[in-house]
N, C-alpha and C positions, 0 to 999 in steps of 0.2 A: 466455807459452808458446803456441805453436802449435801446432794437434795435428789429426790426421786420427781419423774411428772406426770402425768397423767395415766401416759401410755405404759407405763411400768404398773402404777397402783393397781390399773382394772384388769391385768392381765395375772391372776390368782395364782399361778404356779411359781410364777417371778415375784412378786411379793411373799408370800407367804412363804419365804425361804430368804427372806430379807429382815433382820431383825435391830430390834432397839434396848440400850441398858441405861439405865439411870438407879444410882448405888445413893447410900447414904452413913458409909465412913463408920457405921456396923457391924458390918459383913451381911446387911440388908439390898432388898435393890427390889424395883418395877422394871419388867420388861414384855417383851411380845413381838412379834411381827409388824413391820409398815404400817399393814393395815387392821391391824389388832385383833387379829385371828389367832388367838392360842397354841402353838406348832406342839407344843412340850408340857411337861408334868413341871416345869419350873418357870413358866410364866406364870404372870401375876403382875397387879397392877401394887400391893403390897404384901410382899414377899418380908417378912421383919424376923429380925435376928434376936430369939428372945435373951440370949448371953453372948450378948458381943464378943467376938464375931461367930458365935456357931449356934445351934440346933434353931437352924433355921424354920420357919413355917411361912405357907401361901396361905395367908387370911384369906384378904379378896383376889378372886381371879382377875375380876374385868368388870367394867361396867360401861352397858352398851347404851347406846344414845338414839332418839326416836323424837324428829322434830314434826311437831302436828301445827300445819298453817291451812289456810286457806278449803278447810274439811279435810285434808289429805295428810297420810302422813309418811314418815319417810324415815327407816328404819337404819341407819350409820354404823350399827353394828357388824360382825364379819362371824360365822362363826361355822368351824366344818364337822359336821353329823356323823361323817360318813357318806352316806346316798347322799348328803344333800347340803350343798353352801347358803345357809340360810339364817338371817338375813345377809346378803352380797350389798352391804353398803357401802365397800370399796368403789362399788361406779359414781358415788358422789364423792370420792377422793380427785383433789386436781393436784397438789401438791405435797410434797414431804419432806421436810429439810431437818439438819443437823448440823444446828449449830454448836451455843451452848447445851443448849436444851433437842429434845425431839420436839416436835412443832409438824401440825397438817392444818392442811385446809380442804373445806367440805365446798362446796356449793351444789343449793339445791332452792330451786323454783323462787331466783329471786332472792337468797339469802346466799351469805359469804359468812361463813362460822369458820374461828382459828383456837384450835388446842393447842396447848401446850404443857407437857408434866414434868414434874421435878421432885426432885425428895428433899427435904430437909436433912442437914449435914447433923449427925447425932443426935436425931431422934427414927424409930419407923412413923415416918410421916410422907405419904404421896399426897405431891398437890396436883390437880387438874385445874387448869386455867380456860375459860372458854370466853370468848371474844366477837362479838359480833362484827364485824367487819361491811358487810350491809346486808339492809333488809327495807324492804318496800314497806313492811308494817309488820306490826308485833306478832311473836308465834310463840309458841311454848316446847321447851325444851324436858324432854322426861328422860329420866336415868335408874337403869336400871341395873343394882351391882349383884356380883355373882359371887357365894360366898365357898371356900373352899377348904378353911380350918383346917387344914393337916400336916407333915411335915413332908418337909422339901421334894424328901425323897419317893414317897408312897401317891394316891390315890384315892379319889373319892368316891362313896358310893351314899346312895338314896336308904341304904339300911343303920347307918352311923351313930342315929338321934342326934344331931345335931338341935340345938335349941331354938326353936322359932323366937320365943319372945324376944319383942325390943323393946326401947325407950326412942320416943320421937318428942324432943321438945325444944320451942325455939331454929329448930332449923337442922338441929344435933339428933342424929340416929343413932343409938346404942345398941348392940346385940353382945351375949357372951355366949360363944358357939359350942361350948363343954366346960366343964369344969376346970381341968387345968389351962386352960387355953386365955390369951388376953384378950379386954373387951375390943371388940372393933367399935373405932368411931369413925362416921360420913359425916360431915357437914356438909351443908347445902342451903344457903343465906336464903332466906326467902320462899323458901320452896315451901309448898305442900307435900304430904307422905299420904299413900294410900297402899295399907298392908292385905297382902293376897299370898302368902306365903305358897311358893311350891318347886317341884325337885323337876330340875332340867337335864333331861339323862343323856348319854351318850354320847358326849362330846369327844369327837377323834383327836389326836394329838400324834400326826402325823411325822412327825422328826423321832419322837419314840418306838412308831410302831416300825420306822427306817433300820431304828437302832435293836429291834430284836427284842422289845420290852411293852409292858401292857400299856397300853394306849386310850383306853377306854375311860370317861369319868364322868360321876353325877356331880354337878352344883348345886348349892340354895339360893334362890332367890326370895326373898321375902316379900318385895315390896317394890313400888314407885316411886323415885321423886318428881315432883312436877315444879318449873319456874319459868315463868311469861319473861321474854327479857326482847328489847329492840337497838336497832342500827345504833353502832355506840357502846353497848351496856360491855360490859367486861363480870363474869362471875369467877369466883375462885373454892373449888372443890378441895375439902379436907378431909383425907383416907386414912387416918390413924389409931395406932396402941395407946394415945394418950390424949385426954379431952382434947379438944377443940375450942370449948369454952373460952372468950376472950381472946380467940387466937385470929386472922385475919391474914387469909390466903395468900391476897398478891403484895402485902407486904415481908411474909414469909417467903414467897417468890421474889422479892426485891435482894432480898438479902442474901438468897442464893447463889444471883444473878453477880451481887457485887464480887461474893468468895471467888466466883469462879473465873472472874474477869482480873482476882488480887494473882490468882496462878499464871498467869503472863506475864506478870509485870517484869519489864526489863530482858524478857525474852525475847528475841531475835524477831523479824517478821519474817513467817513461813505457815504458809496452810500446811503442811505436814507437821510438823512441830508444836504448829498450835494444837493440832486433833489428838496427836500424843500426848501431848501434856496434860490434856482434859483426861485422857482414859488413862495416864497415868495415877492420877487422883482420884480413880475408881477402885483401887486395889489398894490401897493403904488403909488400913481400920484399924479399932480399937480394941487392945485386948486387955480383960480387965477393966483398973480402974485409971491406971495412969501410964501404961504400955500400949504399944502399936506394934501390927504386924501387918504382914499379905495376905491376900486372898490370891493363893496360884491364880485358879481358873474361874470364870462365871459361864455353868451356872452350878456345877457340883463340887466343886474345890472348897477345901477351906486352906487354913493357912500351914504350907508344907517350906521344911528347914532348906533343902534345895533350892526348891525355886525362890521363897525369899531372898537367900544370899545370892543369887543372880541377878534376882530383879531389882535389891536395895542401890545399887547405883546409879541406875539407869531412871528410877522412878523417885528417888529423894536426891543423888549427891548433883542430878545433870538440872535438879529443878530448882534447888536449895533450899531447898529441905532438910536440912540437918539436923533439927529439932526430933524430926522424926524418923531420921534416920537413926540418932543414939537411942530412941525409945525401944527402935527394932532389932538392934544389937542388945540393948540391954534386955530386954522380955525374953532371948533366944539364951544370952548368955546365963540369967535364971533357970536356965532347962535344961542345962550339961546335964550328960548322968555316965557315970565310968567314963569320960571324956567325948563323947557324942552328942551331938545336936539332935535335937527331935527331928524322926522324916516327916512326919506330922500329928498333930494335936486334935483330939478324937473329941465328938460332944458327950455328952452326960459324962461328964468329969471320969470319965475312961482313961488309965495312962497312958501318955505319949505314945508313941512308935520309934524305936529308936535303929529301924531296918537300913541304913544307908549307911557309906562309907564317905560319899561323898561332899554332901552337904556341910560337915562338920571342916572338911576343907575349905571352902568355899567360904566360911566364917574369916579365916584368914584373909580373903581377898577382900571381902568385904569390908573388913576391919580398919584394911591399910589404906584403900581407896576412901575409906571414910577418916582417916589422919590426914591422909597428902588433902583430902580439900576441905576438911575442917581446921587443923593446924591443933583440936582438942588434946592438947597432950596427957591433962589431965584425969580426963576420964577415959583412954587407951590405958594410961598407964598403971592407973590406980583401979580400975573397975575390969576392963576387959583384958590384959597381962596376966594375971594370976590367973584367966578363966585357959585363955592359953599355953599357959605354961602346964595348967592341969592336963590339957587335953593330950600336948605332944608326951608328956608321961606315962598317960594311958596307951599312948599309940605306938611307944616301946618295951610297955610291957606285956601290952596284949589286950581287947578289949572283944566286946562283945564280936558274934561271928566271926571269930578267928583272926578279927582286924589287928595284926602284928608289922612293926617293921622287920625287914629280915638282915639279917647279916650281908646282904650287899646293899643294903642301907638303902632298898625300896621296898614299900608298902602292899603286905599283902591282906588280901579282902576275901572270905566268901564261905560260904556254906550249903550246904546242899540244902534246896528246897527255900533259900532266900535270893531275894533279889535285891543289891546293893546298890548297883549305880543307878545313872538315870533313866537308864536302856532298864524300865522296871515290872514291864507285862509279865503276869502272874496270871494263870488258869488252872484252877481248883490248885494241885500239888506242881502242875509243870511251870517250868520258869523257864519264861521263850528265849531271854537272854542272861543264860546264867553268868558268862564272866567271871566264873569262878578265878580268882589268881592274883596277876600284877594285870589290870586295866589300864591301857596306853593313859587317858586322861586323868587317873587317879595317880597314876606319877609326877605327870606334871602340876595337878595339885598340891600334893605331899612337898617337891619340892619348893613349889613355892613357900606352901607354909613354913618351912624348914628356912628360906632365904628373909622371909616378912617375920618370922620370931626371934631370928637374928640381929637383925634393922633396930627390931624394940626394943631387944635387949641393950643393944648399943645404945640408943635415945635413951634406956634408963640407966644408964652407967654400970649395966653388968659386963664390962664386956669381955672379963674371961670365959662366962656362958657364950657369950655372942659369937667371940670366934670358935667355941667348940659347937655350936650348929649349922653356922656356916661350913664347917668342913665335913659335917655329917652330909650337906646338902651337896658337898661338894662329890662326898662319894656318893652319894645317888645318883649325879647326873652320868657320872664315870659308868657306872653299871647300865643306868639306860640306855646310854651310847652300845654297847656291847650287847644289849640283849633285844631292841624293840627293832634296829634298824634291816628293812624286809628286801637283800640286795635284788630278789629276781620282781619283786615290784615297784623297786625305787619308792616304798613308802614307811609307815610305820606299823610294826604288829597291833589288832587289836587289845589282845589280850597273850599274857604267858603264863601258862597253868603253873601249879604246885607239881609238875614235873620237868618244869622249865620248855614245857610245847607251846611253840607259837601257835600263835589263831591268825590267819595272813587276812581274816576277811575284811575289806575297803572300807572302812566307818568314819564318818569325818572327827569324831572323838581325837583323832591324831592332831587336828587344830589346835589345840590345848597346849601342847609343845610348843607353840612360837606364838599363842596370842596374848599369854597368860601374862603380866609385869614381868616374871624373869622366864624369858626362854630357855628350854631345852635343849633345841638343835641349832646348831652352827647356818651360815648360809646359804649353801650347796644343799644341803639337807631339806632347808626350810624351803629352799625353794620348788625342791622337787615335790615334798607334800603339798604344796599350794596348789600345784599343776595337774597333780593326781586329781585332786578336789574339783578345784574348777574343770578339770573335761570329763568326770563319770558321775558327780555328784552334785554339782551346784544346777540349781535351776530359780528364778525369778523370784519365788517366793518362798527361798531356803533352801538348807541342801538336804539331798536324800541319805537316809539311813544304810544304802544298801545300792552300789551300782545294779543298773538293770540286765549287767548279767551275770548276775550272783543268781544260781539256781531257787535262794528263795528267796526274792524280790517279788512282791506284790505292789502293780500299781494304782490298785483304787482300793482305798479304805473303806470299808462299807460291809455292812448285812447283819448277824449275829453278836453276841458280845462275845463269844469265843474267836469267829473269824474275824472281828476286829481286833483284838488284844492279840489274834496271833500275827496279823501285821502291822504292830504299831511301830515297833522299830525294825520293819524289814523292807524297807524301799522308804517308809511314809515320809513325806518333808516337813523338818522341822523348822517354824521358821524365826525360833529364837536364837538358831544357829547362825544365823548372818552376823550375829554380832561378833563373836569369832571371826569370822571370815574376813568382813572389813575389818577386822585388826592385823591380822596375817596378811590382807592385803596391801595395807599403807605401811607396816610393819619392812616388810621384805619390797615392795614398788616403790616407797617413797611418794612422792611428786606425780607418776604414774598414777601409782597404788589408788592416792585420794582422789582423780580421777575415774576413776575405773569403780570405785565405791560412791563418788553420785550416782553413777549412772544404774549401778542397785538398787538402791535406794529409790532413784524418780521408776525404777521397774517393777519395785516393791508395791509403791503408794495406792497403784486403783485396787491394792485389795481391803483401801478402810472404806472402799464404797460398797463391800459386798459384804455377804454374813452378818455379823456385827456393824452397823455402820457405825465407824467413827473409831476402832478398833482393830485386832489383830486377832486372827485367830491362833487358834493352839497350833494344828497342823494341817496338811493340804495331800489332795492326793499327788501320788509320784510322776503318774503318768498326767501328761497334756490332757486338757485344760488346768490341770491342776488347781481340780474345787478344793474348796477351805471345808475340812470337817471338823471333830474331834471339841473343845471348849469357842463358844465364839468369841469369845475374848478372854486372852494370859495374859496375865503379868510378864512373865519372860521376853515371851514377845515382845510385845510394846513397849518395856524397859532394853533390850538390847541395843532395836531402832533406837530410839529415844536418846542413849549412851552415846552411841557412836555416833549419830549424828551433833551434838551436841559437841563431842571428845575433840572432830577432827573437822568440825565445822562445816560441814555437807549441805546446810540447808542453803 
């Protein structure tokens, strides 16, 4: 359990930079800060996904709480104006914890009140759970929700016409906030409604105004609920796109309770393992009607071809999940196009993006890591084989952005004014890291795939194909010995253009050579890249993009969207790179190795108490202290821990 206490909650610059996510298996979620102060344009208390998983919308922002006892009342809400934190009901916060669920505790004058929210798994459904815990005598609880109808990405303002009218009957509050918009439904068993409809302006959202982006937003509030409840009473709040009618909170919460407690079973005992697993189950959703995919990042990702095939092992094969493991291979394998993976999948049925070279590799890992621990032979070989055979065909005759192999039978990528690999900040026309060429990492890719469509071809009885790819792999390794290794740095080239110029600059991308299932580099080699790594690049919470004395190493992420995109990959730590790492570590240390990879790991761990609790973030700054920015909770991330803890038994 993770838990904030007192001294944390009422000190507002330390909470309000401490956040909570609860998903609902959509590509929906509720989230917000500790103490439920809105930081961002993408909190919300129901955020719902109206075409799983995308074109997301913040229905309700938040709904603040005001306990009237004793003539006096007492206002629990948090909310910053700007000039003004008002109301500051964080000083009745005493507790915070994260378990399954986000869970506080209030006290105030003689009352002990416990929330607790949750979403409903496949539907936009937030439940708020409130609990009296004690009370010297009965008071009345009023709730007040903020209504914000718009999409993810934009902002609200008091000019919009949003629609006042509702429906209040039985306990069920209806509003339809525009026209194309879903109805929102509250329940609130027992309550009274008292409608006063009016626009509460100027709410700061300070993590955006951090980020260089409008800040500024009006809500609607419509209205009151009022419910008397005493020491004892338990109520259960229903935030939803779909009646309520008939539906009944805390056994809706029961049920969630169980799902989430079925994702352990048989899982190792470890508070780290346990927290990953739970946020590992935050990023698998549904796409379509009978397909599953990723949700990269929360809170502006949707489901991208790269980071899925990174994270599908770590997040389904280390949990067993296979079920939905093949769903996400299959929904991705539907999406070839001239032998390419989607980089990602756009909303309002926009086509794909098919901008990457690398993801489409990555399938291959994916693919075999999901054979070796499923044993499925027959949907490898009958569904996903021909999806691969297609792709390595396209990949020698040539595909989109000049993606061809060459005649030393490594893979070349790139185009002016596109960005391929994962290294993929982009500002207006400039492309910070173009890579234009043979990419260290996209070799070791390609061979792989070249050695894993090998494999299959032999598992399916081709195997005069099988050995003519194996020896295509074979001369690719032959060449990248000759061309990548960088003698006056003892490491590997970045990158070597379409004029055969090395790029000599330090990027842990050279990982990829010795962590991948078939290595590149012999051991002499392997060893010296580890070494390089671990003393210019590794640090606690991932390695950095860029030793800090690479002339354009930037070590704090932060200000504008230009001067963050211009250093996303120039120093920033990534920290879904460790998973690499601890492979190349136990890889080449052995017995060492796995030694040396707990103690990452346990120096990993206090970053699921910050940012995101209960989570990983995307990236971290380079320099010490190295704060957590960038999404607060990845997939990649959480899935690579998750991986290699699991792989080599760490926990």
């Amino acid at each position: 359990m993770l838990q904030k206490d007192k001294a944390t909650l009422t000190n507002f610059d330390e909470s309000a930079s401490l956040e909570w996510l609860e998903t609902n298996g959509l590509g929906g979620w509720a989230s917000s800060t500790i103490i439920g102060c809105n930081t961002r344009r993408y909190h919300g208390l129901l955020v719902a996904s109206t075409r799983p998983p995308i074109e997301r919308m913040v229905l309700v922002s938040k709904i603040d709480e005001t306990i009237l006892v004793n003539d006096q009342k007492y206002e629990l809400g948090v909310n910053d104006f700007g000039d003004a934190i008002n109301p500051n009901g964080n000083q009745f916060l005493t507790k915070f914890t994260k378990d399954f669920f986000p869970e506080w505790t209030y006290e105030i004058n003689g009352i002990t009140l416990q929330k607790t929210i949750a979403m409903v798994q496949g539907e936009n459904t937030t439940l708020v759970i409130y609990t009296v815990l004690k009370a010297n005598k009965q008071f009345t609880l009023q709730l007040q929700p903020f209504i914000a109808a718009r999409g993810y990405h934009t902002l609200q303002n008091n000019e919009s016409g949003l629609w006042w009218d509702v429906d209040f009957e039985n306990g069920i509050f209806r509003n339809h906030p525009f026209a194309e918009s879903s109805n929102i439904y509250i329940a609130v068993p027992g309550a009274t409604y008292e409608h006063h409809p009016n626009w509460f302006n100027h709410f700061n959202y300070r993590e955006e105004k951090n980020r260089g982006l409008d800040y500024k937003e009006d809500l609607l509030n419509h209205g009151t609920f009022s419910v008397s409840l005493k020491k004892g009473q338990s109520i259960g709040i229903i935030v939803s796109t779909e009646t309520p009618k008939g539906k009944n909170a805390q056994e809706l919460f029961e049920k969630e309770l169980a799902r989430k407690n079925s994702l352990l079973n048989k899982q190792p005992e470890s508070n780290i393992l346990k927290q990953l697993i739970l946020a590992a189950d935050q990023f698998i959703v549904q796409r379509g009607e009978n397909l599953k995919t990723v949700i990269a990042g929360y809170h502006w990702f949707t489901d991208w071809g790269r980071d899925t095939m990174i994270s599908l092992p770590g997040l389904c094969l280390s949990t067993g999940r296979m079920d939905d493991a093949r769903k996400i291979l299959d929904a991705f394998a539907k999406s070839v196009s001239m032998g390419m993976l989607p980089n990602r999948f756009q909303d309002h049925d926009e086509t794909p993006q098919y901008n990457n070279v690398d993801g489409t590799l990555l399938f291959f890992i994916a693919v075999y890591k999901y054979y070796q621990a499923s044993a499925d032979k027959d949907f490898v070989l009958k569904e996903i084989l021909p999806v691969l055979a297609d792709i390595i065909d396209w990949h020698y005759k040539g595909t989109r952005y000049n993606i061809k192999a060459s005649e030393d039978g490594l893979l070349f990528a790139g185009e002016t004014g596109q960005q391929l690999t994962w290294m993929d900040a982009k500002i207006a026309d400039w492309v910070v890291t173009p890579r234009m060429g043979k990419p260290v990492e996209v070799q070791a890719l390609w061979y792989n795939a070249l050695r894993i469509y090998s494999e299959l071809l032999h598992v399916d009885s081709q195997l005069e194909s099988a050995a003519q790819y194996a020896a295509k792999a074979a001369q690719a390794k032959v060449s990248f010995k000759k061309l990548f290794w960088y003698e006056g740095g003892n490491y590997l080239y970045d990158v070597i253009d379409k004029n055969n110029t090395p790029d000599a600059s330090l990027r842990p991308n050279q990982l990829f050579a010795i962590s991948l299932p078939f290595a590149l580099l012999e051991e002499k080699e392997a060893k010296a890249v580890l070494k390089v790594v671990e003393d210019r690049l590794y640090t606690h919470v991932g390695l950095r993009t860029l030793p800090t004395s690479d002339l354009r190493f930037v070590g704090v992420y932060e200000g504008s969207v230009m001067k963050r995109d211009s250093s996303y990959h120039q120093g920033t730590v990534w920290s879904w790179l460790l998973g690499a790492y601890v492979d190349a570590l136990i890889k080449i240390k052995g017995t060492k190795g796995k030694t040396q990879a707990k103690e990452v790991i346990a120096e990993f761990a206090y970053t699921l108490d910050e940012a995101c609790i209960g989570s990983v973030s995307e990236i971290f700054d380079a320099d010490a202290p190295n704060h957590p920015k960038g999404c607060i909770a990845q997939a990649w991330g959480v899935a690579e821990l998750l991986r290699v803890i699991k792989d080599y038994k760490l926990y």
